[in-house]
PyMOL Python script that loads the backbone (N, CA, C, O; Angstrom):
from pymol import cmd

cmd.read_pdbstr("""\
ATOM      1  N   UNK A   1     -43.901  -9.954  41.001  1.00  0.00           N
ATOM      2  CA  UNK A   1     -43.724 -10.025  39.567  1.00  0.00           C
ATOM      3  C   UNK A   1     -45.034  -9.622  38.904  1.00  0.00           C
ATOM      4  O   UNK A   1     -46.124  -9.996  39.336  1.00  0.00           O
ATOM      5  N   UNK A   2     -44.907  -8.972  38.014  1.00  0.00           N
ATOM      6  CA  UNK A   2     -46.281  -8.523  37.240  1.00  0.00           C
ATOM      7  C   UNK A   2     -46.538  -9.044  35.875  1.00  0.00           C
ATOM      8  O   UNK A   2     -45.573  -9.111  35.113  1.00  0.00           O
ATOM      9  N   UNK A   3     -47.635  -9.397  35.489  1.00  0.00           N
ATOM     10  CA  UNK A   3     -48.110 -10.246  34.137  1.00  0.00           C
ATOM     11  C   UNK A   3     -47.042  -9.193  33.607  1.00  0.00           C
ATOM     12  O   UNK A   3     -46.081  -9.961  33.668  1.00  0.00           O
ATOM     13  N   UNK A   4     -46.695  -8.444  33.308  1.00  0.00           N
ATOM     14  CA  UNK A   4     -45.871  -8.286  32.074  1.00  0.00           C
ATOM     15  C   UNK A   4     -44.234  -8.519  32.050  1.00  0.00           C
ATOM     16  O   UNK A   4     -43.339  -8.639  31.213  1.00  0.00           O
ATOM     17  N   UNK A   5     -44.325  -8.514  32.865  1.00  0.00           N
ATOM     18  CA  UNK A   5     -42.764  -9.595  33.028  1.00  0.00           C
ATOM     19  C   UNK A   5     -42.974 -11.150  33.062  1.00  0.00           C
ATOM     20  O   UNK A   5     -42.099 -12.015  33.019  1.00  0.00           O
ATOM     21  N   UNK A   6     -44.042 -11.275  33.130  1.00  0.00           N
ATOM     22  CA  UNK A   6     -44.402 -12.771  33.020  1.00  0.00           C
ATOM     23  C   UNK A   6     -44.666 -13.261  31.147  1.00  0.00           C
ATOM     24  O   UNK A   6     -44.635 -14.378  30.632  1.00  0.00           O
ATOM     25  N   UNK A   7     -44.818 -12.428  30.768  1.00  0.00           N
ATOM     26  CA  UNK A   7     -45.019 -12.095  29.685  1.00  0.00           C
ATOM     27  C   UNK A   7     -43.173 -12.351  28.841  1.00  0.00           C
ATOM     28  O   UNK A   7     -43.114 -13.056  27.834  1.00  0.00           O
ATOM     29  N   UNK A   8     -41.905 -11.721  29.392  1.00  0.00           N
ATOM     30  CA  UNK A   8     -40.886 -11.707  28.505  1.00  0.00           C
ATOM     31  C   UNK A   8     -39.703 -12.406  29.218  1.00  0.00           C
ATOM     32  O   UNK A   8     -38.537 -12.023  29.122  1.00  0.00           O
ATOM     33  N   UNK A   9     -40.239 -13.771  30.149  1.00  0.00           N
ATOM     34  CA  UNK A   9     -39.322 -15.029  30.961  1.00  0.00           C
ATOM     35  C   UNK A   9     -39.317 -15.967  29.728  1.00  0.00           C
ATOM     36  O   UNK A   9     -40.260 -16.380  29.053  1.00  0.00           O
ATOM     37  N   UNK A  10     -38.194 -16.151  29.644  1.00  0.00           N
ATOM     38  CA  UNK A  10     -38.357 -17.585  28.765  1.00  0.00           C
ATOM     39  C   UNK A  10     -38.777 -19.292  29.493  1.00  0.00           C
ATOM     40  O   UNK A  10     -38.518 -19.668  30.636  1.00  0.00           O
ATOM     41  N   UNK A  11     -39.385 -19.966  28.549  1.00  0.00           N
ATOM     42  CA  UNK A  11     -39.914 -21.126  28.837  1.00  0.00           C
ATOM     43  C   UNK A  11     -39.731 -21.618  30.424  1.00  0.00           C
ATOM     44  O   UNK A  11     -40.517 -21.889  31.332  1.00  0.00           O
ATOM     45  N   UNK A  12     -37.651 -21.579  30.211  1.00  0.00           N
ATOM     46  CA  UNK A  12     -37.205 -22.258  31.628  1.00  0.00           C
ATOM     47  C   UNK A  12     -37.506 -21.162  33.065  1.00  0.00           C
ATOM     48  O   UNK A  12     -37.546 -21.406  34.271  1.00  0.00           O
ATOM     49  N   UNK A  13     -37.606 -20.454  32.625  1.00  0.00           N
ATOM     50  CA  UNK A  13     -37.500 -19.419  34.132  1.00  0.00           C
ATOM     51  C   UNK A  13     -39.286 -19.583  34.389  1.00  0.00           C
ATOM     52  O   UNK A  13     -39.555 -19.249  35.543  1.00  0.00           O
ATOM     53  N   UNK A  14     -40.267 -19.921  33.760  1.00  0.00           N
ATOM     54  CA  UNK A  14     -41.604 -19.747  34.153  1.00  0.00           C
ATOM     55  C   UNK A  14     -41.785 -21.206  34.534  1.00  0.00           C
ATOM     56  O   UNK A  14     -42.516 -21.617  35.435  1.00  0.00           O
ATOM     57  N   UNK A  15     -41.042 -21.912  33.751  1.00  0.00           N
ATOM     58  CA  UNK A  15     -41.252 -23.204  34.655  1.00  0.00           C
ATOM     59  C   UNK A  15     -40.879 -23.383  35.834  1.00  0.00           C
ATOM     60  O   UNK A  15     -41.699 -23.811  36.647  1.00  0.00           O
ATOM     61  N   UNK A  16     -39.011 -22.988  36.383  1.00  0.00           N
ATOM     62  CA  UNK A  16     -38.955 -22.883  37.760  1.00  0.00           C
ATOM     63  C   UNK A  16     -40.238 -21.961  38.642  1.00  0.00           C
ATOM     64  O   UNK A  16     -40.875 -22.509  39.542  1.00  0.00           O
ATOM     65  N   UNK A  17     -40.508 -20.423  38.207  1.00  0.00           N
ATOM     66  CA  UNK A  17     -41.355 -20.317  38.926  1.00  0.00           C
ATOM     67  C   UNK A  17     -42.569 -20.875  39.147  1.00  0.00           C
ATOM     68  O   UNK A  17     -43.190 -20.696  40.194  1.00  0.00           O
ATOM     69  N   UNK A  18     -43.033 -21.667  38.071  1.00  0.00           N
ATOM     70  CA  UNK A  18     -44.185 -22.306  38.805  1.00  0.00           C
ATOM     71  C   UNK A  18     -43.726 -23.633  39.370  1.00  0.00           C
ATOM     72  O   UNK A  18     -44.661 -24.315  39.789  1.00  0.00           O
ATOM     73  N   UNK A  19     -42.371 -24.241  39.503  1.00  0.00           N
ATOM     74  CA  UNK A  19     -42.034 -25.264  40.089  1.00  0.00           C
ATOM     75  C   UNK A  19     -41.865 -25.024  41.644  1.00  0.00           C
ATOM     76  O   UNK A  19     -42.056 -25.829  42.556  1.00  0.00           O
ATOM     77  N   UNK A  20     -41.391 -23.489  41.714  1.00  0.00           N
ATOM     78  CA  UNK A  20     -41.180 -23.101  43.329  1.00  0.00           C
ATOM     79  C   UNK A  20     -42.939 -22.614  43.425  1.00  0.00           C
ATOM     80  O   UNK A  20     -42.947 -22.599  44.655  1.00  0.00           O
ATOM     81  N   UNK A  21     -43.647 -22.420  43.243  1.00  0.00           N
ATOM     82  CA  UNK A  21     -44.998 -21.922  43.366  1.00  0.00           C
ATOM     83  C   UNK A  21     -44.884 -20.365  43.807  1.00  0.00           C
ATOM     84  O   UNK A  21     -45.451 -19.794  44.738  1.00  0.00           O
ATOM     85  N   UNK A  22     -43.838 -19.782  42.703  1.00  0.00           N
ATOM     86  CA  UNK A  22     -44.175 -18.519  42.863  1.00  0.00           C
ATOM     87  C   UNK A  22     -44.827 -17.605  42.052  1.00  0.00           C
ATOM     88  O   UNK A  22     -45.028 -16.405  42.239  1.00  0.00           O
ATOM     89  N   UNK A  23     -45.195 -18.477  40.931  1.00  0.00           N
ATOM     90  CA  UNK A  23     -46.612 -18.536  39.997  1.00  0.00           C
ATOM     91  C   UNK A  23     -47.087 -19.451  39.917  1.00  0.00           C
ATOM     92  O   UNK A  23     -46.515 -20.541  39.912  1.00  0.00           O
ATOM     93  N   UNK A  24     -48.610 -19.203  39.805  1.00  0.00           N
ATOM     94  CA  UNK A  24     -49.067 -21.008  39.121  1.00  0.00           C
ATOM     95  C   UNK A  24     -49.502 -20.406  37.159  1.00  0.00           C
ATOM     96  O   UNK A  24     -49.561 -19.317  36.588  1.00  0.00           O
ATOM     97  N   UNK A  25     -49.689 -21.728  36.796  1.00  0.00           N
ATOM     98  CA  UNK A  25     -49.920 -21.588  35.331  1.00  0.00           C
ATOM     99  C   UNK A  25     -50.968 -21.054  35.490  1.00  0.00           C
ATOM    100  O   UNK A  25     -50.988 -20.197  34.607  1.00  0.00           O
ATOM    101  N   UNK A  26     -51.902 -20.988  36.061  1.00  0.00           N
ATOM    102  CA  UNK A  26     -53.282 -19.834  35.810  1.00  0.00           C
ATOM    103  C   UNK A  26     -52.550 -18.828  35.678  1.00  0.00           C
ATOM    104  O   UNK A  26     -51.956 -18.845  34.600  1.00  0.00           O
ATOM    105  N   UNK A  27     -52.308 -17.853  36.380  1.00  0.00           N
ATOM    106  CA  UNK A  27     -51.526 -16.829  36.334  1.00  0.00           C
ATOM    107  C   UNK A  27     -50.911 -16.712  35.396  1.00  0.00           C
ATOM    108  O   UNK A  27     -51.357 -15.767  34.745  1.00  0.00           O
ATOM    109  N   UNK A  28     -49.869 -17.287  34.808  1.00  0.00           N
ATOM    110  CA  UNK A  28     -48.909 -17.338  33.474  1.00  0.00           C
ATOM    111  C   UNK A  28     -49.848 -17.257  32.302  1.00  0.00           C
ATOM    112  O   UNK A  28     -49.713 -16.365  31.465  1.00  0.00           O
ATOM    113  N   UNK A  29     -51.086 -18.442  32.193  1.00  0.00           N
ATOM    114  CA  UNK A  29     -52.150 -18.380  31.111  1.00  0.00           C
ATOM    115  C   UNK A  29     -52.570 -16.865  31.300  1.00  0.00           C
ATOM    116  O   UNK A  29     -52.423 -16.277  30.229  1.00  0.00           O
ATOM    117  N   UNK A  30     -52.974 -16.157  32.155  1.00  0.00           N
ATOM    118  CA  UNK A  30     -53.862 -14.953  32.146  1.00  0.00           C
ATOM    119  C   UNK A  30     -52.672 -13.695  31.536  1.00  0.00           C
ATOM    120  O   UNK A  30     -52.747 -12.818  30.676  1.00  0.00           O
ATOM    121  N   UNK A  31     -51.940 -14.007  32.179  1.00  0.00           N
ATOM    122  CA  UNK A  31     -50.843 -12.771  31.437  1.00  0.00           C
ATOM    123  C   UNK A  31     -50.501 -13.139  29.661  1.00  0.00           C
ATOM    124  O   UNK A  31     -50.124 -12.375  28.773  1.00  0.00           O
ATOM    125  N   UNK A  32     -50.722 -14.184  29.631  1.00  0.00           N
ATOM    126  CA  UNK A  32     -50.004 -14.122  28.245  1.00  0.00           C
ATOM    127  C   UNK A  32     -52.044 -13.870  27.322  1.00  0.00           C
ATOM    128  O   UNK A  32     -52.194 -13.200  26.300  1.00  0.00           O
ATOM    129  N   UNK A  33     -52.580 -14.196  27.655  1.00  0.00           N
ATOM    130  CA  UNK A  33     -53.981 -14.335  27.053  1.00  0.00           C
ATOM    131  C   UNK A  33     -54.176 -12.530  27.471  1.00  0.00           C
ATOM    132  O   UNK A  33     -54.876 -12.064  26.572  1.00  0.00           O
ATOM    133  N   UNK A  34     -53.880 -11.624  28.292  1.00  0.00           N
ATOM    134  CA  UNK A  34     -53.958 -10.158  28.672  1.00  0.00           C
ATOM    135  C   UNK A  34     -53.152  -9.823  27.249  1.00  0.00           C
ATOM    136  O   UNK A  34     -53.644  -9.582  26.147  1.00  0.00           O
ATOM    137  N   UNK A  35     -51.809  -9.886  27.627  1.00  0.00           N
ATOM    138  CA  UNK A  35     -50.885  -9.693  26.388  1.00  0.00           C
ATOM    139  C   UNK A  35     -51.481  -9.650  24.752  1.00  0.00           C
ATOM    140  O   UNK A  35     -51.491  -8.698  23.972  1.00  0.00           O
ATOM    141  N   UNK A  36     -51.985 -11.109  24.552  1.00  0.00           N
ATOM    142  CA  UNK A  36     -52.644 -11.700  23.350  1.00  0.00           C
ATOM    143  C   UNK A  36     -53.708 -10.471  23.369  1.00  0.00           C
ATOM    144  O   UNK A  36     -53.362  -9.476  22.732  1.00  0.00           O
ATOM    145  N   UNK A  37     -54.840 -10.435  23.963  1.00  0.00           N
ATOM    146  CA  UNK A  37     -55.612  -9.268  23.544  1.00  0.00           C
ATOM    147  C   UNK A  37     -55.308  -7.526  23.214  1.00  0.00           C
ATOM    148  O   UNK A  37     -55.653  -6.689  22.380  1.00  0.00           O
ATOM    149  N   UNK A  38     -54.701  -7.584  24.074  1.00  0.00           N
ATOM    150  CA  UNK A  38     -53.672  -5.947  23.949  1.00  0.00           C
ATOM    151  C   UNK A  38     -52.754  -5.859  22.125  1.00  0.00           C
ATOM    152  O   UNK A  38     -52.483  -5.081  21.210  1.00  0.00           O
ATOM    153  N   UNK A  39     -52.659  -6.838  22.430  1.00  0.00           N
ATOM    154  CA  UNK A  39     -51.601  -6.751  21.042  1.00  0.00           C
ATOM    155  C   UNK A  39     -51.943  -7.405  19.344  1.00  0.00           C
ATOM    156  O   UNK A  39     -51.456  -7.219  18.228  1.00  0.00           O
ATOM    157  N   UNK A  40     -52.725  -7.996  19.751  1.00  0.00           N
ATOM    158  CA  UNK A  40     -53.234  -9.171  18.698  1.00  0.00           C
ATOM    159  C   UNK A  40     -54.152  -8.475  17.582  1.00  0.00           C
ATOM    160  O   UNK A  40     -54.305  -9.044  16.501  1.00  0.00           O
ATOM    161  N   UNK A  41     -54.713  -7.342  17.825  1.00  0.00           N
ATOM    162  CA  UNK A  41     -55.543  -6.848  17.007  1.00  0.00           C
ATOM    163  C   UNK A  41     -54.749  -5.810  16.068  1.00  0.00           C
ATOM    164  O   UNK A  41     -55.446  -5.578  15.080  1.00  0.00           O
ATOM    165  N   UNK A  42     -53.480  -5.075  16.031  1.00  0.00           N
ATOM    166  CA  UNK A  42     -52.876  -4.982  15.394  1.00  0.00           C
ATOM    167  C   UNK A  42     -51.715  -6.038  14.654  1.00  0.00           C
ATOM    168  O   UNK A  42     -51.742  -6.175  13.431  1.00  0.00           O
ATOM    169  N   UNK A  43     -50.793  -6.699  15.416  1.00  0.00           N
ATOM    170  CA  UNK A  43     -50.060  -7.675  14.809  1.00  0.00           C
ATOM    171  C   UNK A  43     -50.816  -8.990  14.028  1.00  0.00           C
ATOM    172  O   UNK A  43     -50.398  -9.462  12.971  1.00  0.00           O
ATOM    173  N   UNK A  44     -52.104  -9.521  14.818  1.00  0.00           N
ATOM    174  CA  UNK A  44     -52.793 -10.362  14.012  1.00  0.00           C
ATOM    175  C   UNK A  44     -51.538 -11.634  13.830  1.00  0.00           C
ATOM    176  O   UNK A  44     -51.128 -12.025  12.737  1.00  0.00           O
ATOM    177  N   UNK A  45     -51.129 -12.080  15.003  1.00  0.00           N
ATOM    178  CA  UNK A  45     -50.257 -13.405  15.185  1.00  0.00           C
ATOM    179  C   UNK A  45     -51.078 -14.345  15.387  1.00  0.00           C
ATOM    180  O   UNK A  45     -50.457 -15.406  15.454  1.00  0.00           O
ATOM    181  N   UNK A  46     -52.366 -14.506  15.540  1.00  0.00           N
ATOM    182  CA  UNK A  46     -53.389 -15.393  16.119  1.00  0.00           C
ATOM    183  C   UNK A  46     -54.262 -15.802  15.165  1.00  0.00           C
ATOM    184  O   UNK A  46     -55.105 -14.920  15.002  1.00  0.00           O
ATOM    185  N   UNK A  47     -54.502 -17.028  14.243  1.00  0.00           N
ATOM    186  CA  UNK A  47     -55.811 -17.127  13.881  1.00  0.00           C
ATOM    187  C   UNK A  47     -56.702 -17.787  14.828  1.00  0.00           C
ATOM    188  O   UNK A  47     -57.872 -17.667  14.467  1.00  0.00           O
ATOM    189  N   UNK A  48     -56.564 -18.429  15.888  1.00  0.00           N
ATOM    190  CA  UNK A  48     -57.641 -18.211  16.844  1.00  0.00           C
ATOM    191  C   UNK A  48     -57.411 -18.713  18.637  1.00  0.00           C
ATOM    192  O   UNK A  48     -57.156 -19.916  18.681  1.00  0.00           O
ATOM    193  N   UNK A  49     -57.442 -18.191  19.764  1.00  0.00           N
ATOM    194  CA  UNK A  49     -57.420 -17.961  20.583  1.00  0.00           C
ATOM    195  C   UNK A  49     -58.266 -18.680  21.567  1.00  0.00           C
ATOM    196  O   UNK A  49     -59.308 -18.143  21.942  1.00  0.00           O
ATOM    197  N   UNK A  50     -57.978 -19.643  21.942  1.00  0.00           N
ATOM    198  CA  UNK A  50     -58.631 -20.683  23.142  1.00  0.00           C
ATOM    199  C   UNK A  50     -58.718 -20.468  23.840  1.00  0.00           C
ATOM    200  O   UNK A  50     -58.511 -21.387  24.632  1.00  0.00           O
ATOM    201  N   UNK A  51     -59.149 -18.950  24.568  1.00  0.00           N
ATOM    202  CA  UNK A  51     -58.900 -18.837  25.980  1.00  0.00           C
ATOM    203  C   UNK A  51     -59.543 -19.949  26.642  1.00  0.00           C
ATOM    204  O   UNK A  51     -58.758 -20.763  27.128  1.00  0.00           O
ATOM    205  N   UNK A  52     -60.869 -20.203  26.795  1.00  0.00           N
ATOM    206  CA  UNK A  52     -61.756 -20.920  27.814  1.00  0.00           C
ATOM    207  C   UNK A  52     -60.967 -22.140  27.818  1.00  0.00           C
ATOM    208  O   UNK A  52     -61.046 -22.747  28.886  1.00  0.00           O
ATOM    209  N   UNK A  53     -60.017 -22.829  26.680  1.00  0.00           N
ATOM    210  CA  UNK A  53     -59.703 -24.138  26.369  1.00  0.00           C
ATOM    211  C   UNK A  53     -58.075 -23.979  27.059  1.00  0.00           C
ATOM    212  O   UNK A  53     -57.516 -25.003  27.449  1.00  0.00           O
ATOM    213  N   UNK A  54     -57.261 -22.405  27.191  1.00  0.00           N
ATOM    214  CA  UNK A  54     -56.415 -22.401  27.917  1.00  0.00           C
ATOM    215  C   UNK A  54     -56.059 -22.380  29.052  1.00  0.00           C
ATOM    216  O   UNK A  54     -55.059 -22.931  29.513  1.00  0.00           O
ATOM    217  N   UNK A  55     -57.305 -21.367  29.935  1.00  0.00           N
ATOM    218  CA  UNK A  55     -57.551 -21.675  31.043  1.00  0.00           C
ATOM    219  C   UNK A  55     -58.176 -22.984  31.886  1.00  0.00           C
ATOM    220  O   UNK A  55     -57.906 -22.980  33.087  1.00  0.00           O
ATOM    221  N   UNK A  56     -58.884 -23.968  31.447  1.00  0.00           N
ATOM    222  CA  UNK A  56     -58.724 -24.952  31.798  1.00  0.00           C
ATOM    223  C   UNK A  56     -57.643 -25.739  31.352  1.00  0.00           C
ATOM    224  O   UNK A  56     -57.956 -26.853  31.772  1.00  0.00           O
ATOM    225  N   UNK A  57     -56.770 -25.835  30.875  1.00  0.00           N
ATOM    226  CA  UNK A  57     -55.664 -26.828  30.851  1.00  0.00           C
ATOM    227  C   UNK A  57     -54.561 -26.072  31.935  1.00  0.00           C
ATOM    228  O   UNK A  57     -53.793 -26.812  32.550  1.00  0.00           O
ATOM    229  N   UNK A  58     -54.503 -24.790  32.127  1.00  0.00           N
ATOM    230  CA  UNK A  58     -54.156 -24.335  33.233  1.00  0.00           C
ATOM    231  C   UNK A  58     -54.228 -24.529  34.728  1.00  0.00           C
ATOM    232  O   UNK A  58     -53.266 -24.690  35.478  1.00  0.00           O
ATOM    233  N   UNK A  59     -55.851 -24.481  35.141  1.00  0.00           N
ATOM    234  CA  UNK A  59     -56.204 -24.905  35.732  1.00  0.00           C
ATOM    235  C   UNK A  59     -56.128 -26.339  36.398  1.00  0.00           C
ATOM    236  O   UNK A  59     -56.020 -26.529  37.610  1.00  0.00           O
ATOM    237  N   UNK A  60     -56.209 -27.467  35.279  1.00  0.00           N
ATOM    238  CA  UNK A  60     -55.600 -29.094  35.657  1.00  0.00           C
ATOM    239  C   UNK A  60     -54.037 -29.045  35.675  1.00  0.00           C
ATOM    240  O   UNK A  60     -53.396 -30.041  36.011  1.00  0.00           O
ATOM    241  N   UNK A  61     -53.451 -27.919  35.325  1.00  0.00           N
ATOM    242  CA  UNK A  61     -52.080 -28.518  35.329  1.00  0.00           C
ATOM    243  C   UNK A  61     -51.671 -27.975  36.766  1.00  0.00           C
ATOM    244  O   UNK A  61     -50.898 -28.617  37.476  1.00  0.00           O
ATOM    245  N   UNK A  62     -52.212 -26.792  37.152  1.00  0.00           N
ATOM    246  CA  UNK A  62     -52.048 -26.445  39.048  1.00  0.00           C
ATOM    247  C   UNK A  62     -52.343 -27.427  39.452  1.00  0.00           C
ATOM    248  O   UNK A  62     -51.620 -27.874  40.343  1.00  0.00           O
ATOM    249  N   UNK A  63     -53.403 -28.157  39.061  1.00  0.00           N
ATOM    250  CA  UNK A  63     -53.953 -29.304  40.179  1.00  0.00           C
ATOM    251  C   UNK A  63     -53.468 -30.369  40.076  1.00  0.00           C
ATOM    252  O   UNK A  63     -53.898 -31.041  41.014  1.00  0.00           O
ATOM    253  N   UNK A  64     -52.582 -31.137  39.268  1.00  0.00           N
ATOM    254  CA  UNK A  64     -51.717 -32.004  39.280  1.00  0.00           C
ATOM    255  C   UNK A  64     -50.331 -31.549  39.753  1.00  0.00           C
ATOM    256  O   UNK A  64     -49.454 -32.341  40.095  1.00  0.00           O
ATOM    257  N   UNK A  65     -50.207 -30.316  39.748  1.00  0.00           N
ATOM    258  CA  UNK A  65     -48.708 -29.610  40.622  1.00  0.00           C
ATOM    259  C   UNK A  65     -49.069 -29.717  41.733  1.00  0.00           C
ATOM    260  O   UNK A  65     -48.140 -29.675  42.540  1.00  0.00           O
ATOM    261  N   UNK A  66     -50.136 -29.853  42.189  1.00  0.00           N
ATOM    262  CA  UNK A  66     -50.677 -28.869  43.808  1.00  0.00           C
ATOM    263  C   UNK A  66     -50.764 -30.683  44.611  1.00  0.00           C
ATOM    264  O   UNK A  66     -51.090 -30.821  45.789  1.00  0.00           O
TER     265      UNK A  66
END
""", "prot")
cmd.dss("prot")
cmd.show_as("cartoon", "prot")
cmd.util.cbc("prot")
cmd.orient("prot")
C-alpha cells in the first residue's frame, strides 16, 4: 500500500489496518503530514500543522498497540 492510498481509506479501514499491523500510525501520520505539505500551500486547509506534536502521539500510540 502506498502513502497515497493511505491518504483516501476512510477512518474504519486505517484502523483495521493498523489493528492487523499492516500499517502502524507512524506510517498513516507520515502520509497524511506528506499529503498536508504537497497540498496545503495552495488549498490553505491548515492554520497550523503539528507535525513534531503528530508524530509523537503516533509514535505512543504504536507503542501501546505493540
Amino acid at each position: 500500500m502506498t502513502s497515497t492510498d493511505l491518504c483516501f481509506l476512510n477512518l474504519i479501514e486505517v484502523g483495521r489496518l493498523i489493528l492487523t499491523r499492516e500499517v502502524s500510525s507512524l506510517e498513516v501520520t507520515r502520509a497524511l503530514l506528506e499529503r498536508i505539505a504537497q497540498l496545503d500551500g495552495r488549498l490553505r486547509s491548515y492554520a497550523t500543522v503539528t507535525r513534531e506534536i503528530a508524530l509523537q502521539a503516533a509514535a505512543d500510540a504504536d507503542r501501546e498497540i505493540a
